[in-house]
C-alpha positions, 0 to 999 in steps of 0.5 A, a space after each residue: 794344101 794350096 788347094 785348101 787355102 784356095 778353097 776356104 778363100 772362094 767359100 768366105 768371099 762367096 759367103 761375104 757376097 751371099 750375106 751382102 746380097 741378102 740383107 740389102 734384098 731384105 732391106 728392099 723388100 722390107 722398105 721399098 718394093 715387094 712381090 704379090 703373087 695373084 690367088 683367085 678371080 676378084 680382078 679378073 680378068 686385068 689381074 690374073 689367077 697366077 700373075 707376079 706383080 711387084 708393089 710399090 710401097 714407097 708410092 703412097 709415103 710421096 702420096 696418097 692413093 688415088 681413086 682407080 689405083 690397084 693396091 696390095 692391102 692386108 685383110 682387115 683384122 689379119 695381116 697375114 693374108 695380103 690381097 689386091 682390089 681396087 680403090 673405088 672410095 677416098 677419105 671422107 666420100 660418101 659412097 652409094 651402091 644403088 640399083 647396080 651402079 655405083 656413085 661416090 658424092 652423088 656421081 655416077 663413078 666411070 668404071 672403064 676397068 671393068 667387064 660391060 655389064 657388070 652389075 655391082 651388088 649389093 646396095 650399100 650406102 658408107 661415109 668413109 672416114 679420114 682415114 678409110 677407103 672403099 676398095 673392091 675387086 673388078 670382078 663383083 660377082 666374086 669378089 669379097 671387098 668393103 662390100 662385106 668386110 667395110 672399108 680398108 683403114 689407110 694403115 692396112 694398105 701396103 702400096 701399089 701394084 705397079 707391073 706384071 713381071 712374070 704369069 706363074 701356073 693358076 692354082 686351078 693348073 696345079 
């Protein structure tokens, strides 16, 4: 009998610890951070096929993204399926693809992040709205951005992808 009140006892404090745990993982997930597993070669080669990363989704409620940063971002018309790119364009910028380069109000943009050599195409000519950005992979040749689907509303982005913490199998090793 003592070994029965001993084990229901370890069985509901375990229980109590287990559901404690739990929700206040929900509650961080919900709220402050989340994982985002790499699928595909759109960042390659700074953001691998197979890479966990943990997003920051408090970083853009203290402020807004910056030009540079990689973002998780739900695709547009389907939240569902979340993706990581990189934000090339802010609000109200005027955003020009020419002749492989790209210029935002004019300028030609520094893109030290990505491969020498690579060309961005196609042409494309956007003004974003006050509440769009112009997001794209590093790796251009592959990558399906605002190039086609147009700019990301501020709505679908999920927050910062902050740091690498573990590299999981690709799916091309599975």
């Amino acid at each position: 009998m003592e070994k029965l009140f001993w084990l229901t006892g370890w069985t509901y404090d375990f229980t109590k610890a287990a559901l404690v745990l739990l929700i206040l993982g929900l509650i961080i997930n919900y709220f402050f951070y989340s994982i985002l597993i790499v699928r595909g070669t759109s960042m390659f080669p700074n953001y691998v096929d197979g890479q966990v990363y943990l997003i920051d989704k408090v970083a853009y409620i203290t402020h807004t993204p910056e030009r540079g940063d990689a973002i998780a971002m739900y695709f547009p018309g389907e939240i569902q399926k979340r993706f990581i790119k990189r934000i090339i364009g802010l609000p109200g910028e005027h955003v020009v693809i020419k002749d492989g380069t790209v210029l935002i109000n004019g300028k030609t943009l520094n893109e030290s992040y990505l491969q020498p050599g690579i060309l961005t195409t196609p042409d494309t000519d956007r003004t974003l709205q006050s509440d769009e950005y112009f997001a794209m992979g590093d790796n251009r040749v592959v990558s399906s951005d605002s190039r086609s689907w147009g700019p990301v509303p501020a709505s679908f982005i999920i927050g910062r992808v902050d740091f690498k913490i573990i590299k999981l199998p690709s799916s091309s090793q599975i």
